[in-house]
C-alpha positions in Angstrom: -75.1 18.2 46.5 -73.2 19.1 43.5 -71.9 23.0 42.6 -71.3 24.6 39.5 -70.3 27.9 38.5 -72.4 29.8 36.0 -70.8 32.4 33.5 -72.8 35.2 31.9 -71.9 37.2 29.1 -74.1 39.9 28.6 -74.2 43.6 27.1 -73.7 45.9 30.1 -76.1 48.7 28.7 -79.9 48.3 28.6 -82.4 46.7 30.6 -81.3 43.4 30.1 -78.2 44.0 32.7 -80.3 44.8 35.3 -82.3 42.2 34.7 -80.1 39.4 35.1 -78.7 40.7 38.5 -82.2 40.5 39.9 -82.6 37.3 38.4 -79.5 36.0 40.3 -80.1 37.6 43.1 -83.0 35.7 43.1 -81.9 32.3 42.7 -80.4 31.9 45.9 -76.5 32.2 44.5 -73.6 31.1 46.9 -71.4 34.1 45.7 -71.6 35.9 42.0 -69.1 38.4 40.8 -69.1 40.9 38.0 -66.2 41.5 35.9 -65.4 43.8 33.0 -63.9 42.5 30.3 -61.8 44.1 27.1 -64.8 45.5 25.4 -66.5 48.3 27.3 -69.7 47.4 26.4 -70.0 44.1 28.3 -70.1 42.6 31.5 -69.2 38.6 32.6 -71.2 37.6 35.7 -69.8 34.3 37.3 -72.5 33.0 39.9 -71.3 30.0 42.1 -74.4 28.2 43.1 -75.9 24.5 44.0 -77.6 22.2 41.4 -81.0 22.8 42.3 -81.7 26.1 41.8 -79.3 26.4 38.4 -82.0 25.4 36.2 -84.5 27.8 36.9 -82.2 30.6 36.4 -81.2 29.5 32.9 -84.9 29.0 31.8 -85.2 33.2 33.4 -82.1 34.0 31.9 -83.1 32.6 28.7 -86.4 33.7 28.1 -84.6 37.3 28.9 -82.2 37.1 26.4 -83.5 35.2 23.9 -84.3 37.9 21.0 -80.9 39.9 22.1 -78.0 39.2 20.6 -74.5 39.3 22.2 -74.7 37.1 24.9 -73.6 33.7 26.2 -74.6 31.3 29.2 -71.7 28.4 30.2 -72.2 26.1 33.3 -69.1 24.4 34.5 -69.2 21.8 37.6 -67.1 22.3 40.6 -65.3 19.7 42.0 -63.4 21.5 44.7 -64.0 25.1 46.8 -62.0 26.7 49.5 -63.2 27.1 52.1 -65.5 24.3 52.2 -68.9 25.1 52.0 -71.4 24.0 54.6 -74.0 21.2 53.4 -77.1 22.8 53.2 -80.0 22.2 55.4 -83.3 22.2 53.6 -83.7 18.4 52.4 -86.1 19.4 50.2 -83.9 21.0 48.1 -81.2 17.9 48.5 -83.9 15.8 47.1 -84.6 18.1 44.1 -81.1 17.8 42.9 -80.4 17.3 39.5 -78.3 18.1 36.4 -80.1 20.7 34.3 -82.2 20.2 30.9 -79.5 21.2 28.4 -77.1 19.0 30.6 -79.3 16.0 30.3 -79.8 16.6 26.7 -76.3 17.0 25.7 -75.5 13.5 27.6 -78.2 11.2 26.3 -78.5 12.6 23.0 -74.4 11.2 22.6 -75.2 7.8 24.6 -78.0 7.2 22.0 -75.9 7.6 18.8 -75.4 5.0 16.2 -72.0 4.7 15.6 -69.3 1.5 15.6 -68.9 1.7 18.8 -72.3 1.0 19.8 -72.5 -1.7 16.4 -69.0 -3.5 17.9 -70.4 -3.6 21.5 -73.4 -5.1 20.8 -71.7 -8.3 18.3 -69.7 -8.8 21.1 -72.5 -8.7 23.6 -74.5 -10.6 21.4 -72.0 -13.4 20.8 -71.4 -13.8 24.1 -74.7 -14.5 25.1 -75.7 -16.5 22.5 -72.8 -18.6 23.7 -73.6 -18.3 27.8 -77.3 -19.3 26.6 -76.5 -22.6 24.2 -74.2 -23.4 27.0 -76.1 -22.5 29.4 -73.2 -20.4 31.4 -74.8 -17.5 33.5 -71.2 -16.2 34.4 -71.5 -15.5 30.5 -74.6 -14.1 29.8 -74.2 -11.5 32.4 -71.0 -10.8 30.7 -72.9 -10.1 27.8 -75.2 -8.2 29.7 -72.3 -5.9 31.2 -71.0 -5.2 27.9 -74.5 -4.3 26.0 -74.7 -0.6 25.4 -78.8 -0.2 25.4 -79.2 1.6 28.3 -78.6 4.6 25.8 -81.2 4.4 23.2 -84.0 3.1 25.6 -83.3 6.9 27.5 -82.6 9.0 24.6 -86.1 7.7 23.1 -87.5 8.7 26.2 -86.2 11.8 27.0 -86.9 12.9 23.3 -91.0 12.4 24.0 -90.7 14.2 27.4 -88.8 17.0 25.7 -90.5 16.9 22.5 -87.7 16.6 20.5 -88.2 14.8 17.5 -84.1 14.1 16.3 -83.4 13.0 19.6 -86.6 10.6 19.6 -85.7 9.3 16.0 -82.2 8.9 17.0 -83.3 6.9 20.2 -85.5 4.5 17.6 -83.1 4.3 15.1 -80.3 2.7 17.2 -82.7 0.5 19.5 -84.0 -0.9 16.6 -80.7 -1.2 14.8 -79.2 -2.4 17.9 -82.1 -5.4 18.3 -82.1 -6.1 14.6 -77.9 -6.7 14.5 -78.4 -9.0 18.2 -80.8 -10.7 15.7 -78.9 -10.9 12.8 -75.6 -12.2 14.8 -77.5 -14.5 16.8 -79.5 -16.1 13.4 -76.1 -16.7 12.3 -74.7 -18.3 15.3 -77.6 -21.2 15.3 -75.8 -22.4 12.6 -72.5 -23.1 14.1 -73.8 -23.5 17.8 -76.0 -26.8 18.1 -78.9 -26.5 20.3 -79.4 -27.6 23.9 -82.3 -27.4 24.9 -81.1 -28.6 28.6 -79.9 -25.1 28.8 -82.3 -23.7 31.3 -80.5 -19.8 30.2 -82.0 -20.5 27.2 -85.2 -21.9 28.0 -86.4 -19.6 30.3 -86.4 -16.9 27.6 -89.3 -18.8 26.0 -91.2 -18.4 29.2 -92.8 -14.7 29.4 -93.8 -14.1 33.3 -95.0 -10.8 35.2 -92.1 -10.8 37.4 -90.2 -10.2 33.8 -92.4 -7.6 33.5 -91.6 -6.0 37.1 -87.9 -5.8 36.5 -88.0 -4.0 33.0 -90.0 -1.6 34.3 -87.5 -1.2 37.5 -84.9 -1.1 35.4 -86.2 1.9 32.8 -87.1 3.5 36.0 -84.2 3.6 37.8 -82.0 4.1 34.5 -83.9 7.4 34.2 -83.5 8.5 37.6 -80.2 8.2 37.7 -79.5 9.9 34.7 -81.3 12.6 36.0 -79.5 12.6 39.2 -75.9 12.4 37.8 -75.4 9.0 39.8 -73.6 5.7 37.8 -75.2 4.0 35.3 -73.3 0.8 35.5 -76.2 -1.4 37.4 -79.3 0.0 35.9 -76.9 -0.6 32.5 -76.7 -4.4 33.8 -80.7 -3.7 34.3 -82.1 -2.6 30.8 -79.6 -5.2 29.4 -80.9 -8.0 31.3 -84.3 -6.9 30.1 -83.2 -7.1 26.3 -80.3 -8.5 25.3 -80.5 -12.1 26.2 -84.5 -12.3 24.9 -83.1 -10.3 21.8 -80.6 -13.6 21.4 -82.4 -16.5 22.2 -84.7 -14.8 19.6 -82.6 -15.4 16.9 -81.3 -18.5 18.1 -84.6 -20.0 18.0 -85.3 -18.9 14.6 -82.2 -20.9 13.4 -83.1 -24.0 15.3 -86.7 -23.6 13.4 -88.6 -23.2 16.8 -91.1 -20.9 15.7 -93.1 -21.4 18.8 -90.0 -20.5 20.8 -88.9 -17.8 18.9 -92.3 -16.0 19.3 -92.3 -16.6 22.8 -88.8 -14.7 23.4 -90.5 -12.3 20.8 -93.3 -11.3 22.8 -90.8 -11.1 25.7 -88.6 -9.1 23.9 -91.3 -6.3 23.0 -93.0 -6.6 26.6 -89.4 -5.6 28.1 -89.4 -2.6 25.2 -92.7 -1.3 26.0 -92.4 -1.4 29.9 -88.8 0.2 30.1 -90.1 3.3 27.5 -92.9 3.6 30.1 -91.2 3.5 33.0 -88.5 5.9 32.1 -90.8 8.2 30.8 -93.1 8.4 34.3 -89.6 9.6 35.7 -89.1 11.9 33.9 -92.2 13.6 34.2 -91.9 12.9 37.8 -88.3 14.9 37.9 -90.4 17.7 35.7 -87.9 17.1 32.9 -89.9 19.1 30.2 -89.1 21.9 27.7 -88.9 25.6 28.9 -91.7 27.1 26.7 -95.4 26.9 27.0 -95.9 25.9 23.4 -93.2 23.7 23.4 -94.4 21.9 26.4 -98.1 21.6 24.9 -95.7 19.5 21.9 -93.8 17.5 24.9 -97.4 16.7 26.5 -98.7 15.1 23.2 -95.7 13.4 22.2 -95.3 11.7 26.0 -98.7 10.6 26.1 -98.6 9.0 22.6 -95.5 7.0 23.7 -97.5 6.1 27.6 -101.1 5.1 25.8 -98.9 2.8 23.2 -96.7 1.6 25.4 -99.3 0.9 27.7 -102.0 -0.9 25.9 -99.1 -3.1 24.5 -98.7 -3.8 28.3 -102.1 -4.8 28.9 -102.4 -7.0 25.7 -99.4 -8.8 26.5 -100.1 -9.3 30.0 -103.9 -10.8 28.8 -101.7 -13.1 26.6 -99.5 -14.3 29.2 -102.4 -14.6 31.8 -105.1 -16.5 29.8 -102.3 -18.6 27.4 -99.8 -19.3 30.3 -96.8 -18.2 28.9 -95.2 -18.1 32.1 -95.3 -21.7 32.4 -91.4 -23.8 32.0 -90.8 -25.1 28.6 -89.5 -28.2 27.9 -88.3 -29.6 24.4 -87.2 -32.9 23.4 -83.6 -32.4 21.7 
């Protein structure tokens, strides 16, 4: 369980001071100490504490010094204390371990940015899977998939409906979308240098839309937002969400260069089933982990905006799970070249 140390900068006169002690004192702390720095008139609190309580002390501290002015909160992780501090026992608490709200924020609001970082990463995924799927190389597409930098628009889009945060959901849509639309547009581009094979069972089976596609976009959205949420690595879930959209995002485009329009619906509908299922699945963990905003009013926002993006999200699920039921979607494709 991680630690962190917790500095407060407050004005030492007033209320307020006395306060924040009994907030602390409170929150279970490891050790705090109270210094006094140059001006007279303040006091710097540094509490040492575990991850799980941390939160719940900023959203006191907060809503105590909110209409003050003169103060600042930093959190700063620890990576190493001497002595060594015992593990703790309660394993309820273990389990409730995560990094706190502003924390979260701060990370997947910069992993959802639209930049050329994110614009070079996904040509280069895209071109490699386009390639692995016309040649029908799966040492290549899951290249492609490693590279693909999705994972951080699919979370910042759904972390911005359970926080109510309207610039971080925009930004979340804005570079999903644009990421999708430039897979499409290098992938369009690529039909016309690549000939088809339509032996390639990589690319085939992108035409076929099956529950158990289904099953592992929603496993994947919901284990990219735990683990966000938990600090753990992002690499596999990464693999996950990109496995989900990347290579239906290409053989997308790649169909509509051959003139498949069939096809190219097919990997389409795939393509927007994935969408739809890892939105909802990273949003039911996140309201799971309680990841919401810290004010009443603000969480009344949070609540609407969620549920808009679940009742969406899921009655695209049901109408595209009728489609693939009663048109047998699921079933193998085969093209004469």
């Amino acid at each position: 369980m991680g630690i962190c140390r917790v500095d407060i900068h407050i004005p030492s006169d007033g209320e307020a001071y006395d306060t924040a002690i009994r907030i602390i004192k409170a929150s279970d702390p490891i050790d705090y100490l109270v210094l006094q720095p140059e001006q007279k008139d303040r006091r710097l609190i540094q509490v040492i504490m575990r991850d799980g309580p941390v939160q719940a002390m900023l959203d006191n501290l907060q809503s105590l010094l909110e209409h003050r002015s003169g103060w600042r909160v930093t959190v700063a992780d620890l990576d190493v204390t001497i002595p060594k501090l015992p593990e703790p026992k309660d394993e309820k608490k273990i389990a409730r371990q995560q990094h706190t709200r502003e924390e979260l924020y701060v990370q997947v609001s910069s992993n959802a940015k639209l930049n050329r970082d994110f614009i070079v990463m996904v040509v280069l995924s895209t071109i490699v899977a386009a390639i692995g799927l016309v040649s029908d190389g799966v040492a290549a597409v899951i290249g492609a998939m490693v590279i693909a930098p999705l994972l951080g628009p699919i979370i910042g889009l759904a972390m911005g409906a359970a926080l109510g945060e309207l610039a971080l959901l925009r930004r979340g849509i804005l570079t999903l979308f644009a990421g999708i639309a430039i897979a499409l547009g290098v992938s369009l581009v690529l039909a016309l240098v690549l000939p088809p094979n339509w032996e390639s069972r990589e690319l085939m089976s992108r035409a076929e839309v099956r529950l158990d596609g289904l099953a592992l976009a929603m496993a994947a959205g919901g284990a990219a937002a735990l683990s966000v949420t938990r600090g753990a690595s992002s690499a596999l879930v990464g693999v996950m969400v990109a496995a989900a959209l990347l290579p239906p995002g290409a053989a997308f485009g790649l169909f509509l260069g051959y003139g498949e329009w069939q096809l190219a619906l097919r990997a389409a509908l795939l393509l927007s089933l994935n969408v739809a299922a890892l939105i909802l699945s990273a949003l039911i963990v996140f309201r799971l982990r309680k990841i919401r905003p810290r004010t009443w009013i603000e969480q009344q926002h949070a609540n609407r905006a969620v549920w808009l993006n679940a009742i969406l999200s899921g009655l695209f699920l049901l109408i595209a799970i009728a489609l693939i039921l009663l048109l047998d979607l699921g079933s193998a494709v085969e093209l004469g070249a």
